[in-house]
C-alpha positions as CSV (number, residue, x, y, z in Angstrom):
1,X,60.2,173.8,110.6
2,X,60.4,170.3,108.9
3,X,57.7,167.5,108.9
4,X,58.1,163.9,108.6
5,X,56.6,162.6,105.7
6,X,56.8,159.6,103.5
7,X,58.4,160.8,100.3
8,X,57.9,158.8,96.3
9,X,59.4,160.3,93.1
10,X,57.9,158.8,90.0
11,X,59.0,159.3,86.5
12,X,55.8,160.6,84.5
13,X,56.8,158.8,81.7
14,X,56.1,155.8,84.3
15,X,52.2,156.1,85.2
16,X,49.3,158.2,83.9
17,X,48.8,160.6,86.2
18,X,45.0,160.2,87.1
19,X,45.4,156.6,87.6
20,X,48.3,157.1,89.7
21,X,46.8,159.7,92.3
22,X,43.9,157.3,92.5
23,X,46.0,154.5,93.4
24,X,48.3,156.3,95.9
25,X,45.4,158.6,97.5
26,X,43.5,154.6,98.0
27,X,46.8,153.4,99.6
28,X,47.2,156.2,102.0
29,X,48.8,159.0,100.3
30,X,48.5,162.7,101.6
31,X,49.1,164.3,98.3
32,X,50.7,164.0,94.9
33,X,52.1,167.3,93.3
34,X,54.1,167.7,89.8
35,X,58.1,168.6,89.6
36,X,59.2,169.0,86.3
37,X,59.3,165.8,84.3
38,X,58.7,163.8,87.9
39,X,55.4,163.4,90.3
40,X,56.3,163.8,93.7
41,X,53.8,161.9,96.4
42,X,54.2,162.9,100.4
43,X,52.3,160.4,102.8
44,X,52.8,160.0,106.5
45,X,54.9,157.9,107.9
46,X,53.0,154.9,109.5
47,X,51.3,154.7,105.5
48,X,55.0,154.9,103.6
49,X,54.6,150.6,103.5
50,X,51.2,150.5,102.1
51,X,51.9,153.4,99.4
52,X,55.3,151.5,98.3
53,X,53.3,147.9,98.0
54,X,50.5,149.6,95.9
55,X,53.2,150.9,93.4
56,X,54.9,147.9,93.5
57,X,51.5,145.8,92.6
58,X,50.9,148.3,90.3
59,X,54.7,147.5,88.6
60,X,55.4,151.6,88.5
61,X,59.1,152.1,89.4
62,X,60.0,154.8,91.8
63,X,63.2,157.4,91.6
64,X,63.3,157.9,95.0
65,X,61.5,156.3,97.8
66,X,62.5,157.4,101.5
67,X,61.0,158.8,104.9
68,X,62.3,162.3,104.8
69,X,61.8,165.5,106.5
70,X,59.6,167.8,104.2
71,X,60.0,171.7,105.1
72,X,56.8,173.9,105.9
73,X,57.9,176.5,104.1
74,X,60.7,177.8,101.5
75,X,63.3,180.7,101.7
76,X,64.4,182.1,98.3
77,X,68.0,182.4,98.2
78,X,69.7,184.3,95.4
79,X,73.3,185.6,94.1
80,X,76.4,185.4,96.8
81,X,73.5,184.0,99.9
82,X,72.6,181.0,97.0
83,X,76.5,180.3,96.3
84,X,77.0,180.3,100.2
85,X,74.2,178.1,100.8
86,X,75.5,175.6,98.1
87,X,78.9,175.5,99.7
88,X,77.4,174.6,103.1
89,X,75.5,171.5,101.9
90,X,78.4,170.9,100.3
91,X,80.4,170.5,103.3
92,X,78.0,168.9,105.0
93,X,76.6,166.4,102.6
94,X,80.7,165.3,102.6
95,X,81.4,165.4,106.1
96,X,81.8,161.9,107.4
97,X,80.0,162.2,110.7
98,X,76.8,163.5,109.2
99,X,74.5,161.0,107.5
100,X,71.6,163.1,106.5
101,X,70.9,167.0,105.5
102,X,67.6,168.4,105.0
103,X,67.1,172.4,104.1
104,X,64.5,174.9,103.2
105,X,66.0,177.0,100.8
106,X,64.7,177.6,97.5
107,X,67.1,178.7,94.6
108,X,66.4,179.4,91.2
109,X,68.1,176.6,88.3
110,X,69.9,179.7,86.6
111,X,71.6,180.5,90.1
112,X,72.8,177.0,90.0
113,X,74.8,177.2,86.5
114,X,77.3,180.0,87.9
């Protein structure tokens, strides 16, 4: 259900978007996609180092730069199942025993201002 990929968040307000998908595709990149206000770049694991020292050569900052596992696919969640779903990562995220919590839900922004 989950992949291991090499995961970068960069501000667009950080790099031009055409000069940035050709530097990360030439450092090893799998793909760059758009998020809102944020480019999101997945890699595979054995290229996360090369894609991190390109950006860093490059001087664009990243939000968020980890090895994560990406899901294959989504489930939309909405109304009480959304809520329910929130409260469980919830409890997890603050449990002390567990250090990380991936999921492959999909809930709309307007279920997550009730």
């Amino acid at each position: 259900m989950f992949d291991r990929k090499g995961y970068f968040v960069v501000e667009k307000s950080a790099a031009d978007e055409e000069k940035l998908f050709e530097l990360v595709l030439g450092a090893g990149a799998d793909d760059m996609r758009e998020d809102g206000s944020n480019f999101e770049i997945l890699t595979a694991p054995e290229n996360f180092e090369a894609v991190r020292a390109a950006l860093e050569s490059a001087g664009i900052a990243t939000a968020a730069a980890e090895i994560s596992m990406m899901p294959q696919n989504y489930v939309k969640l909405e109304g009480k199942n959304a809520q329910t779903m929130l409260n469980l990562m919830e409890v997890l995220e603050d449990h002390e025993d567990i250090q990380n919590v991936w999921a492959n839900f999909d809930i709309d922004e307007s279920e997550l201002k009730d």
